[in-house]
C-alpha positions as CSV (number, residue, x, y, z in Angstrom):
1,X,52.1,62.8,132.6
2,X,51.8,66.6,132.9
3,X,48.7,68.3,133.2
4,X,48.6,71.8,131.4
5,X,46.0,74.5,132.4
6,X,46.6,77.8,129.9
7,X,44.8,81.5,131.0
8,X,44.9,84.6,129.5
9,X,43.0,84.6,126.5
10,X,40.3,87.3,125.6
11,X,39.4,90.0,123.1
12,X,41.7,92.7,121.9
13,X,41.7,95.1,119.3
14,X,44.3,95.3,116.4
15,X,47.7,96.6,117.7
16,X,46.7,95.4,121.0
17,X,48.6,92.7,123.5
18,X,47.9,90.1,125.5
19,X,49.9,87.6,127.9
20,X,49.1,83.7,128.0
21,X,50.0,81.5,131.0
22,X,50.1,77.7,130.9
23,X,50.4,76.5,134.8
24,X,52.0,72.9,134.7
25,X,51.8,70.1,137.3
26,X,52.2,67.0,137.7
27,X,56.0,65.1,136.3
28,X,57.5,68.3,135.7
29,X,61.6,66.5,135.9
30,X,60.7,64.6,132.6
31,X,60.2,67.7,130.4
32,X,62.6,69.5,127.9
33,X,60.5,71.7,126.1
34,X,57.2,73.7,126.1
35,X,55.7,75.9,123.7
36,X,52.6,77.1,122.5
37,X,50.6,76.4,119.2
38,X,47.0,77.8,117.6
39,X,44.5,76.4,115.4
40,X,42.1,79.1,113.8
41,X,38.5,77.6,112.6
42,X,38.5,75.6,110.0
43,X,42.4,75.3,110.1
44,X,45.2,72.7,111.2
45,X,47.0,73.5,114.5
46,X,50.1,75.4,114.5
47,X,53.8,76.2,116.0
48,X,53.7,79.3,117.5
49,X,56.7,79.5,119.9
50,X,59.2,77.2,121.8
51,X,61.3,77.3,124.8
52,X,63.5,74.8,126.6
53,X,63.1,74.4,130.1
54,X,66.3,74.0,131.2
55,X,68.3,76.5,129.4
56,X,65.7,78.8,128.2
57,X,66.6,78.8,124.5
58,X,63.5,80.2,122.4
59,X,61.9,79.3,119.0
60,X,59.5,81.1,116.7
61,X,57.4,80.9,113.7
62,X,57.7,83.4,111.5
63,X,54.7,84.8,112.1
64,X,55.2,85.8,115.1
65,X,58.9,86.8,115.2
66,X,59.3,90.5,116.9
67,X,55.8,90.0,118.5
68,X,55.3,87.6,120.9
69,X,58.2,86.2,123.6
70,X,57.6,82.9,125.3
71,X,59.5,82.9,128.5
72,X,59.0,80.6,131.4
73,X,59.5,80.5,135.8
74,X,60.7,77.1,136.6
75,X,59.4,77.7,140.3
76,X,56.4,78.6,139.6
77,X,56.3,75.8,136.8
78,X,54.7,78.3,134.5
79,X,55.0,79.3,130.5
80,X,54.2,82.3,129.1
81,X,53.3,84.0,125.6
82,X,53.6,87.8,125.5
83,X,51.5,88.7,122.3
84,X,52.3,92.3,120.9
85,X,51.1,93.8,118.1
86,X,48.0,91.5,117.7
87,X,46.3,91.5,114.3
88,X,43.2,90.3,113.1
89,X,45.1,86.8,111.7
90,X,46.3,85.8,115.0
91,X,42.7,85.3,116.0
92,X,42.7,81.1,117.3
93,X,42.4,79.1,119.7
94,X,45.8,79.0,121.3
95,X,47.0,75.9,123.2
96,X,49.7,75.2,125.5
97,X,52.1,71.9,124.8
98,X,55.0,69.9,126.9
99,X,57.3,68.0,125.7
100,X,59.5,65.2,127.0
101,X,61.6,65.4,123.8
102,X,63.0,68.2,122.3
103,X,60.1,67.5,118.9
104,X,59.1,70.5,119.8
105,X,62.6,72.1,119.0
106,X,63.5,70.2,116.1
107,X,60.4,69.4,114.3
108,X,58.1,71.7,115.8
109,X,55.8,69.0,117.0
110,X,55.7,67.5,120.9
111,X,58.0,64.0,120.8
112,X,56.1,60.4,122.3
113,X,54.5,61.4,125.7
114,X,53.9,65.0,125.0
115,X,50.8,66.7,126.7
116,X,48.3,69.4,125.6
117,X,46.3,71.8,127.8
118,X,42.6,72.4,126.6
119,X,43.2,76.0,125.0
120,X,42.4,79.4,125.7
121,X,40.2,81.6,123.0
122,X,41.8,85.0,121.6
123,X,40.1,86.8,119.6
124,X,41.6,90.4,117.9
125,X,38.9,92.9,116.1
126,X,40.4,95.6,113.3
């Protein structure tokens, strides 16, 4: 299992950015992918971003596209979300996933064995 811990969250105004970090540990040689995904209140969580770990390839909703970059360190066993041009809508909890498979490539969703880290809050004023 992998054990997620995500930082970074806060409060930003509208055409404002922000950087998430998920700090991994634990059976880091049995993951392919991690990526990030947000559930707003009173909605159901979503893909936000993707990124293998080996080769680095990246994935994106289309709400997001030409705002936020996921990237990742392998040494420091870290994944990050570079949020841009924040509006109002991308207000959610956002949460950090791993994935032994590569669900979250292909189907956007974390395969059998996946892990979640317990979220970090952002929240964007207009």
């Amino acid at each position: 299992q992998v054990q997620l811990v995500e930082s970074g969250g806060g409060l930003v105004q509208a055409g404002g950015s922000l950087r998430l970090s998920c700090a991994a540990s634990g059976r880091m040689f049995s993951i392919n992918a991690m990526g990030w995904f947000r559930q707003a209140p009173g909605k159901e969580r979503v893909f936000v971003a993707a990124i293998t770990w080996s080769g680095g390839s990246t994935y994106y909703a289309d709400s997001v596209k030409g705002r936020f970059t996921i990237s990742r360190d392998n040494g420091k066993n870290t994944v990050y979300l570079q949020m841009n041009s924040l509006k109002p809508e991308d207000t959610a909890v956002y949460y950090c996933a791993a994935d032994p498979t590569l669900g979250l490539v292909i189907s956007r969703i974390p395969g059998l064995g996946g892990s979640w880290g317990q979220g970090t809050q952002v929240t964007v004023s207009s």
